[in-house]
C-alpha positions, 0 to 999 in steps of 0.5 A: 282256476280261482279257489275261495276259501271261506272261514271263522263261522260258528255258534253265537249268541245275540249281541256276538261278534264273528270275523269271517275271512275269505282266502282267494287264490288262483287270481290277481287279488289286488285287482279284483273287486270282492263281495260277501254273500250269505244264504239263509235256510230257504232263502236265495244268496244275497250280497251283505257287502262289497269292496273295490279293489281300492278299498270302496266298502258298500253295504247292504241296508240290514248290516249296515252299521255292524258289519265291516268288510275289509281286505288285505291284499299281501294275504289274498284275504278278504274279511268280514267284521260282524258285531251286534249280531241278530238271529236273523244273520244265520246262514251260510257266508261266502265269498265272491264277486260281486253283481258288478262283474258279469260272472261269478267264480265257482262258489266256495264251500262257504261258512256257517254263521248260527246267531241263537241263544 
């Protein structure tokens, strides 16, 4: 059974940086495509970025130029490099796969991201 462990949230300020880290077991790693998501208060969960096994970054448009999601596969880790951070990034992050893959593993218990000054 696939297990995400999703870490590095917290309280900051406008303008901040966070790194986020994802730890994916119970799978081959390196084979498999990975994306972050993030839920927002009453809102639905949507895909910011996804990379490919080889390393393909994509990024969605309102994180484009400030996030970086990168992974290392000797650790089963995927990452997420936030900077200039806005309000409007609060939410919870997680890590899955991404819309490309017909299924989705069980959700982790996710990470909290408060952007506020």
């Amino acid at each position: 059974q696939v297990q995400l462990v999703e870490s590095g949230g917290g309280l900051v300020q406008p303008g901040g940086s966070l790194r986020l880290s994802c730890v994916v077991s119970g799978t081959i790693f390196r084979l498999v495509d990975m994306g972050w998501y993030r839920q927002a208060p009453g809102k639905q969960r949507e895909l910011v970025a996804d990379i490919t096994n080889g390393g393909s970054t994509n990024y969605k448009d309102p994180v484009k130029g400030r996030f970086t999601i990168s992974r290392d596969n000797a650790k089963n880790t995927v990452y997420l490099q936030m900077n200039s951070l806005k309000p409007e990034d609060t939410a919870v992050y997680y890590c899955n796969t991404p819309p490309s893959y017909n299924t989705r593993w069980s959700w982790g218990q996710g990470t909290q991201v408060t952007v506020s000054s």
